[in-house]
N, C-alpha and C positions, 0 to 999 in steps of 0.2 A: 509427372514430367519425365522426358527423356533420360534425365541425368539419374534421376531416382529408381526409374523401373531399372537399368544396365547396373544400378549396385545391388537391389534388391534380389536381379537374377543370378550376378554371380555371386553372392551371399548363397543364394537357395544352390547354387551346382558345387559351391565347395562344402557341403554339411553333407549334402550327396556322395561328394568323393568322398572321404574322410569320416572314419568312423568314429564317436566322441570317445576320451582316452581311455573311459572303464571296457569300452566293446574291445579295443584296443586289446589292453590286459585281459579281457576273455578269449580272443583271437592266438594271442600270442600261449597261453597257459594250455590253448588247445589242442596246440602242436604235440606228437608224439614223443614220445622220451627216447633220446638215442640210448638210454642204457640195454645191455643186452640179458634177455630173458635167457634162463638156464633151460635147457629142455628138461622137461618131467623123468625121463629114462637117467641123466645124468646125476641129478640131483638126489634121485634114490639111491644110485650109486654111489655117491657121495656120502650119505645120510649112512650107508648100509656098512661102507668100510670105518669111517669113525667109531659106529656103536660096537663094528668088529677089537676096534684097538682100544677102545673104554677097558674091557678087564684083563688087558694085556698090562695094563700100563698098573693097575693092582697087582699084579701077578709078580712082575718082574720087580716091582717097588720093595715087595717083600721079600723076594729070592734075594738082591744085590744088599740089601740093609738098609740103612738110615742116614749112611752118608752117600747116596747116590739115589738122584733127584730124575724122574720120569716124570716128561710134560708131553702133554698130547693138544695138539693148536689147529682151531679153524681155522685154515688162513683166510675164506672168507666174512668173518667178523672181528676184524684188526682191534675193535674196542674190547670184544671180553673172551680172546682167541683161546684161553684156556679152557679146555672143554671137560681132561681127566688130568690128574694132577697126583702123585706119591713122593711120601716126603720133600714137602714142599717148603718145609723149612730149610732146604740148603739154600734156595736162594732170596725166601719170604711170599711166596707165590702162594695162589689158591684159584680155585675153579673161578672164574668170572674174569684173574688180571687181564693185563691187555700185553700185546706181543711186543711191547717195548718194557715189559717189568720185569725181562729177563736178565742175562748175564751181560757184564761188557763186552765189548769186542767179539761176538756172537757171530762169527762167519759164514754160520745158518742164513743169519738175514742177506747177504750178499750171493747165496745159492737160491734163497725164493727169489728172490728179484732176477736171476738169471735165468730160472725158470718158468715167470709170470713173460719175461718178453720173448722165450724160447719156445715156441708151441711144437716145434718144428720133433722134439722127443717124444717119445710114449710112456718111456720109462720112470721109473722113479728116480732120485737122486738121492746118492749117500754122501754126505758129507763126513767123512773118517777124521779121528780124533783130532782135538785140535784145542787149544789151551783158553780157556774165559777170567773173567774174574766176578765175584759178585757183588754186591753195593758197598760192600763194607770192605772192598779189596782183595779174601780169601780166592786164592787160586784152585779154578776147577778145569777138568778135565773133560772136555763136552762132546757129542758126536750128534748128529741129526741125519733124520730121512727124514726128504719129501715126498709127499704122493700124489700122482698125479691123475686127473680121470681119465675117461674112455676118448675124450677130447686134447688129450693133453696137458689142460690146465691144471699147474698144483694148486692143491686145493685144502693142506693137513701134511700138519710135519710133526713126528715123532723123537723126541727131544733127550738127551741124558747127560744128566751134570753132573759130576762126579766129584765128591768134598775129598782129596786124597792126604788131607793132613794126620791124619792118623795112622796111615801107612806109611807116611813119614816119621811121622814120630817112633811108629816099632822097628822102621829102619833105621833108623839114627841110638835106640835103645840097642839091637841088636849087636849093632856095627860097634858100639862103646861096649859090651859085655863082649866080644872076643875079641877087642883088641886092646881096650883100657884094662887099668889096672882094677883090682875089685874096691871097691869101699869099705875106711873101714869101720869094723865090727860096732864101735862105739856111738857111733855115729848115721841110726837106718834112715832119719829123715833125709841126709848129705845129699846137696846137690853135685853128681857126679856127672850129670848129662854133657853131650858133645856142646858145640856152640849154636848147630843146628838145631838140636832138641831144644835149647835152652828158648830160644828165637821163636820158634814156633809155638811152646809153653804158650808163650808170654801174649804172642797173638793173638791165640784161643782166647787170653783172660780180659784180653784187652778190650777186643770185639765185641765178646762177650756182657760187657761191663756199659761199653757206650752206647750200647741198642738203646739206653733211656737219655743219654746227653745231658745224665748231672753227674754230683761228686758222690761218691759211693756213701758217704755220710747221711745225703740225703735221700737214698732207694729205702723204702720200706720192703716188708717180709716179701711178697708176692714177689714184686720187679729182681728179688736177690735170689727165690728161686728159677725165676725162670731164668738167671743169668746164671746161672749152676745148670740147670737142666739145657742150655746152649753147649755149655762147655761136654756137657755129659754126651751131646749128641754126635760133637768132634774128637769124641774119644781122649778126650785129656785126661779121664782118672785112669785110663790104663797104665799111664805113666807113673813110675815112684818118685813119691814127697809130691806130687799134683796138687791133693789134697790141703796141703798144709801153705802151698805157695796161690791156689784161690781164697785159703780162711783168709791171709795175711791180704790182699788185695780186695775184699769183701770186707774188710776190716772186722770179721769175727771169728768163731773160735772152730777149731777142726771139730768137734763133736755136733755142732750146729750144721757143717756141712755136710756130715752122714747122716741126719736127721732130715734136709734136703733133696739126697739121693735116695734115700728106703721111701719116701713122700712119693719124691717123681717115678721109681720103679714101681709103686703100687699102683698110682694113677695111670701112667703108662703101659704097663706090663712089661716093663724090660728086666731080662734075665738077672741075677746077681753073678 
């Protein structure tokens, strides 16, 4: 009938038009990626100055010491941007973290970002010193460069944290040996330090102590070295009576804590 053939054909014209929904999702998945391809010349370049800064970041990690932290970042893999990494225990870092595992307040990040929508430079960008903090609050001393390629894009930023509490601490030792009175004789353990020494001590041990987030009663052997070997690495036994003010907060005995330290200086190789 008339009525039946005019529904059967426009049934047959709209299956015509209209592709069923899986052709759909093939059509639509077949579209090109707007992402943009890196050209081959660029990305060798890329590839070429990184592996150049790999045993820079060795190099200087061991020139500056143990309390100054060299991080070296892909900025194109934001997941595991750390590529080369020295003393990486000032901020808890290692080759793989990601670029948000760094320091607080990191002003670096607010230069790539000025850099990622500035293409308009060639140059690199030095970010000149400038103050961070790390997860557990210790104030660092931070500077970065960016690098940028043949295209301008940054692409790798070369990082330095700086732990400067032990150069506060021999400042503050200093500053109280030529201007304080001496300590006396009866007394070598006496705490004579300024208020600043005294402060900062106490930070070290304190930091130190909660990296595990119990009560010191319940750390076993291991967790109480590695919270000595923390303290050891911010220079706190440089200071006089150190020693005697982490036995009493580790709630054990000073001879136990030099048993500690000759442990971690054999495993480590750090100087006596």
């Amino acid at each position: 009938m008339p009525a039946t053939r005019k529904t059967a054909e426009t049934s047959s014209a709209r299956s015509t038009a209209q592709p069923p929904p899986a052709s759909r999702a093939r059509s639509r998945a077949a579209k090109p990626s707007k992402a943009t391809t890196v050209p081959p010349a660029i990305a060798e370049e890329r590839r070429r100055i990184v592996e150049v800064l790999k045993p820079v970041v060795e190099m200087m990690g061991r020139m500056l010491g143990p309390n100054t932290e060299l991080v070296l970042h892909d900025l194109t893999q934001p997941d595991a941007s750390v590529v080369a990494i020295a003393n990486g225990h000032v901020s808890g870092r290692k080759v793989g973290s990601t670029i948000l595992s760094g320091p607080k307040d990191d002003r670096a990040f607010g230069a790539a970002w000025s850099a990622a929508t500035d293409l308009s430079g060639s140059g690199h960008s030095v970010v000149n010193v400038y103050p961070t903090l790390t997860g557990t609050g210790t104030p660092l001393k931070s500077a970065t460069v960016i690098y940028r390629d043949a295209d301008g894009t940054p692409f790798a930023a070369l990082c330095m944290n700086a732990d400067l509490t032990v150069f506060k601490l021999a400042h503050a030792w200093l500053e109280h040996a030529i201007q304080g009175a001496p300590a006396p004789a009866a007394t070598p353990e006496s705490r004579e330090e300024s208020p600043d020494m005294d402060l900062l001590m106490g930070e070290i041990i304190r930091s130190a102590i909660r990296t595990f987030g119990k009560p010191v009663q319940l750390m076993n052997k291991e967790e109480k070295v590695h919270a000595v070997e923390e303290m050891l690495r911010r220079g706190l036994f440089i200071v006089k009576g150190s020693v005697g003010r982490a036995a009493a907060a580790l709630d054990m005995s000073r001879f136990s804590i030099y048993n500690y330290l000759d442990e971690i200086r054999k495993r480590e190789g750090f100087s006596k």
